[in-house]
C-alpha positions in Angstrom: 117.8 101.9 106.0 117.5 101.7 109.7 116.0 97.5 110.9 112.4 98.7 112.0 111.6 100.2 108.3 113.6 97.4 106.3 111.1 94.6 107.9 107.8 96.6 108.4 104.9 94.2 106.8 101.4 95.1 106.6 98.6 92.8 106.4 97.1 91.4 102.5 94.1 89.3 101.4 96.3 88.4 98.1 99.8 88.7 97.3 100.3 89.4 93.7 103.9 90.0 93.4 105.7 88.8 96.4 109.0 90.6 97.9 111.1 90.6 95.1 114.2 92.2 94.7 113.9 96.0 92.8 116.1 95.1 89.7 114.3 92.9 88.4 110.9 94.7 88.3 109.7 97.5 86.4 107.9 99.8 88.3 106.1 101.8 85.3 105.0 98.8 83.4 103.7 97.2 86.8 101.5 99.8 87.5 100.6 100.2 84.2 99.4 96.5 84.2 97.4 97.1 87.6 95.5 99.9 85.1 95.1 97.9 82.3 94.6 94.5 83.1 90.7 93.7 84.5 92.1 91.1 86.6 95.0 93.4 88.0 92.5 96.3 88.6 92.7 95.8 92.6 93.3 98.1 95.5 96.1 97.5 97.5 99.5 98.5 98.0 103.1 99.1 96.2 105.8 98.7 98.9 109.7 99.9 97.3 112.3 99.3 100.0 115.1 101.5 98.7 118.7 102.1 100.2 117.5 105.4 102.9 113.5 105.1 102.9 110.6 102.8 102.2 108.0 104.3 99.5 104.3 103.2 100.4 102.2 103.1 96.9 98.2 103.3 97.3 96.1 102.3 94.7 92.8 102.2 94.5 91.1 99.7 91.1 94.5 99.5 89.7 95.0 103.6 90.1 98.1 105.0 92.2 95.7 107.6 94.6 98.2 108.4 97.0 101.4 107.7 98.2 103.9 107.9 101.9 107.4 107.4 103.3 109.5 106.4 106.3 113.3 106.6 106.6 113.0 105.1 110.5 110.0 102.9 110.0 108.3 105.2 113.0 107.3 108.6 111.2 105.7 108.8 107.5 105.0 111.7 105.1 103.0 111.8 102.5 104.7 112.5 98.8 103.0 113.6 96.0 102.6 110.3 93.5 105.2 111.7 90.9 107.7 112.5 93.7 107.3 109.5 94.9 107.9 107.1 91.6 110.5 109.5 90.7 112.6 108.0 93.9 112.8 105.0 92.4 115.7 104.4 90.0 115.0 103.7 86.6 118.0 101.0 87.2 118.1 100.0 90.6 121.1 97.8 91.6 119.5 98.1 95.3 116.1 97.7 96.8 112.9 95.3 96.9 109.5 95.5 95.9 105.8 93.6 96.6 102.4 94.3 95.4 99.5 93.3 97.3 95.9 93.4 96.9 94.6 94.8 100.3 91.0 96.0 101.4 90.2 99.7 101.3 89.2 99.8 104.9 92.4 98.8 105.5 94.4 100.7 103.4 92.4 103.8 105.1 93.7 102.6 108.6 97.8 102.4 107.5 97.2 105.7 105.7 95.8 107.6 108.3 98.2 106.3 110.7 101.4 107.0 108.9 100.0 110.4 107.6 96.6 111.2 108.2 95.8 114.7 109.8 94.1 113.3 112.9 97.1 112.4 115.6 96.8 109.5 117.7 94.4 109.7 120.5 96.2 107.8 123.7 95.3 106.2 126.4 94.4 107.3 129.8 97.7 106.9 132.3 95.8 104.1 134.3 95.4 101.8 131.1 98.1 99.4 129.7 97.5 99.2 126.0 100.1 96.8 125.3 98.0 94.1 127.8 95.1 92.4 126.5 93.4 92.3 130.1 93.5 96.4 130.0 93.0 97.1 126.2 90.5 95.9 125.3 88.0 95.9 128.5 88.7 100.1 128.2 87.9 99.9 124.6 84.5 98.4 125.8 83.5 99.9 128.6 83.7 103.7 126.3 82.0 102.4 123.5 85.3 103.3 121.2 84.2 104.3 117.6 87.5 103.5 115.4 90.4 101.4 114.5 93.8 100.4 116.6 96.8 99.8 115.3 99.3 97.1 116.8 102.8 97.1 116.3 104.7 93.6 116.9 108.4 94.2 115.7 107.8 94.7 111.9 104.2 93.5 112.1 101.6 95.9 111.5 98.2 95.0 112.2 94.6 96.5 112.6 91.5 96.4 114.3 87.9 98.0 113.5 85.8 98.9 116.4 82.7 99.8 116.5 80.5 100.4 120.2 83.7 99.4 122.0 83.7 95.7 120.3 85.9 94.5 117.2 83.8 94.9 113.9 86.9 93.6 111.8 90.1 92.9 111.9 93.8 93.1 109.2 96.5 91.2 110.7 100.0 90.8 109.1 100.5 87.2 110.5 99.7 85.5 107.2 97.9 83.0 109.5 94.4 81.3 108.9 91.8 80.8 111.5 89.3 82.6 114.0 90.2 86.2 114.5 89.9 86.0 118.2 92.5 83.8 118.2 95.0 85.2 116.0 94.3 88.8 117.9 95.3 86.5 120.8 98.6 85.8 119.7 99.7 89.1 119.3 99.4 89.4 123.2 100.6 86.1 124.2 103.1 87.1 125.8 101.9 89.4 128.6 105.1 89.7 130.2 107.0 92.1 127.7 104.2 94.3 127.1 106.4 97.2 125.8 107.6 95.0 122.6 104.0 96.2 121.8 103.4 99.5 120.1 99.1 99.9 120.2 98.0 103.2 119.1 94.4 104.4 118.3 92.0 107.1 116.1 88.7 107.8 115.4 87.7 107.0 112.3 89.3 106.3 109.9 88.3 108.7 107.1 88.7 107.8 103.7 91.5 107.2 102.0 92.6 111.0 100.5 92.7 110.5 96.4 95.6 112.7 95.1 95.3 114.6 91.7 96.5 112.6 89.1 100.0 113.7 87.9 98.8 113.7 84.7 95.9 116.2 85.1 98.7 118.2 87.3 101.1 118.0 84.4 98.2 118.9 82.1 97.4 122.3 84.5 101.3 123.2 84.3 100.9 123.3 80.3 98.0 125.1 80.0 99.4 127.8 82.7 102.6 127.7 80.3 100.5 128.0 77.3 98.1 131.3 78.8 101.4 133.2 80.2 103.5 132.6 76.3 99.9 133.9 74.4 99.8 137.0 76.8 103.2 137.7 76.0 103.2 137.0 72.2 100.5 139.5 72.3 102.7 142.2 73.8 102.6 141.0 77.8 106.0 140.7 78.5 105.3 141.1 82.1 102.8 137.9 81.8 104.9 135.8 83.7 105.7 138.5 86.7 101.9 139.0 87.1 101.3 135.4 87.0 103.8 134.1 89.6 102.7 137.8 91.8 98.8 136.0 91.4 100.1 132.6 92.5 102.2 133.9 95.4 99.1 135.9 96.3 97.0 132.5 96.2 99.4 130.4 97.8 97.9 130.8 101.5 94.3 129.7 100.0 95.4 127.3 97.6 98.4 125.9 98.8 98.2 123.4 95.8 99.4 126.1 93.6 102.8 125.1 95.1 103.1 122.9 92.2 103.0 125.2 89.7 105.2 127.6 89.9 106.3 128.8 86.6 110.0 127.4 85.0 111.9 124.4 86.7 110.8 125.1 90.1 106.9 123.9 88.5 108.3 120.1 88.7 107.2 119.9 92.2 103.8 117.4 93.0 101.1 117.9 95.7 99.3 116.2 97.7 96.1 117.6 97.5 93.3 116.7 95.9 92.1 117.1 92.1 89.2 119.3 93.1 91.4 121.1 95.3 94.0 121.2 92.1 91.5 122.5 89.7 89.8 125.0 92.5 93.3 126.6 92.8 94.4 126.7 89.0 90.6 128.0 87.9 91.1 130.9 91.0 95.3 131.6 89.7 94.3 131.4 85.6 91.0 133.9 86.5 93.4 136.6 88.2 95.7 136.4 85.9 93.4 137.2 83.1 91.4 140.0 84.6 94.8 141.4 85.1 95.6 141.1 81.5 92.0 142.1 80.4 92.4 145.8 79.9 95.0 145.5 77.1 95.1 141.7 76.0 93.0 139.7 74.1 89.7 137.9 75.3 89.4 135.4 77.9 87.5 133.1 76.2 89.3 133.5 72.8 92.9 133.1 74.9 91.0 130.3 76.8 89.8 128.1 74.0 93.0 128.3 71.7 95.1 126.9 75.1 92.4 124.3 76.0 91.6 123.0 72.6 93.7 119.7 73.0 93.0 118.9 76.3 89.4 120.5 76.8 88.2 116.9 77.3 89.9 116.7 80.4 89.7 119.8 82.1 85.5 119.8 81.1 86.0 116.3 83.4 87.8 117.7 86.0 85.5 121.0 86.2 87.6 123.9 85.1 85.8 125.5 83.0 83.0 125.8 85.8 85.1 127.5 88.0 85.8 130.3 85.9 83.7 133.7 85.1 83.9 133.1 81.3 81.5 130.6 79.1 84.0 129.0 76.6 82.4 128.4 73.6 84.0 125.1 71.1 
């Protein structure tokens, strides 16, 4: 793993399991714990330092919501939650590991700067953002609404504005003490300017809440489960019409990436579970008009695949986003 990403450290207000190496951990029954456990029911952050990348965990009250990853420690992508804990080794003999509880202001700042789909906004040619004296009289003087991000080495730290002035402030020192002060440091020395890498956005918006894998895995079944009942009832071109609806889809609901039918349906998203369940409600409706004419009823079909999980999908809102009233 190339220096910058192997010593990137991001600011925490508690450090619940300190940099540790990745062998001795279990990364399943940690997060588990952060679920379970009241007291471990914070948001914050799962960093995995791994032999070619570093794997960014968000979680929000103890849940995994989203997840990112650098090989360079300069550009991030976001990874669907189960793509991401599958790159973890079940027995790692490499790699390290923290946990730390982090506020979710901030945790919207790091996300939206490593993968958020607002880019960076710059800096006018005439302003030095690397030099206090130019920074931050600009920042002022337009009233900037947003947050800034500065880069010391492996240091990443944040600032809040709001009408130009600092409304709050994550730094990665691990210092006490004012926070004029300590944003002071980080420009001490204003004759290297260029060791500092200060970027800024508007915003930031929320932190984006991935489906759950298991309501994703959940979707794949029931998919599985329509597609085998069409063809026990004499559709053995089910599973051509349904991968024709989902290629149709695709440039609507690009979730439905996830779900294409055989091995190839292992693949995560990213997107969201409304977004999930908009996209499997629009694919499982075309399919079953499709197979209307000469299958059996929707709602009959609908309610024999559900039964098990009808709890969950009446949570996540599919049955409202199809045409049919599914009786129980």
């Amino acid at each position: 793993m190339p220096a910058l990403a192997a010593t990137l450290r991001y600011p925490t207000q508690r450090i619940l399991l300190p940099r540790t190496k990745l062998a001795y951990v279990h990364l399943r029954n940690l997060l588990t714990d952060a679920k379970r456990d009241r007291a471990a029911r914070v948001s914050g952050y799962v960093a995995i330092w791994l032999a070619e990348e570093l794997v960014l965990l968000y979680l929000q009250q103890g849940e995994v919501v989203n997840a990112t990853s650098t090989q360079n420690g300069q550009t991030f992508v976001a990874l669907p939650i189960a793509d991401a804990l599958a790159r973890v080794p079940a027995e790692p003999e490499l790699g390290e590991i923290c946990f730390h509880e982090a506020d979710e202001s901030q945790l919207a700042c790091m996300y939206a700067a490593q993968a958020g789909s607002v880019a960076a906004m710059g800096f006018p040619e005439e302003i030095e953002p690397g030099v206090a004296a130019s920074l931050f009289p600009y920042l002022a003087a337009t009233t900037f609404d947003g947050f800034v991000q500065i880069r010391v080495g492996g240091l990443v730290n944040y600032l809040l504005f709001q009408d130009g002035a600092v409304r709050r402030g994550y730094l990665a020192d691990g210092d006490a003490g004012p926070l004029v002060a300590r944003v002071q440091r980080l420009f001490d020395d204003e004759g290297a300017p260029a060791a500092r890498d200060v970027r800024r956005w508007e915003g930031p918006p929320p932190l984006p809440v991935q489906a759950a894998p298991a309501l994703i895995q959940a979707y794949r079944e029931l998919a599985a489960s329509i597609v085998a009942r069409l063809v026990s009832e004499g559709g053995e071109g089910a599973p051509a019409v349904a991968e024709a609806a989902r290629q149709a889809l695709l440039p609507t609901h690009p979730a439905l990436r996830a779900f294409a039918l055989g091995a190839a349906g292992t693949r995560g998203t990213t997107e969201p579970a409304d977004a999930v369940t908009g996209a499997v409600g629009a694919w499982v409706t075309d399919l079953l008009w499709t197979a209307a004419s000469d299958g059996p009823e929707p709602e009959s079909l609908l309610r024999d695949a559900s039964r098990e999980r009808r709890h969950v999908f009446q949570s996540a809102g599919f049955f409202d986003r199809l045409p049919w009233k599914v009786a129980w």
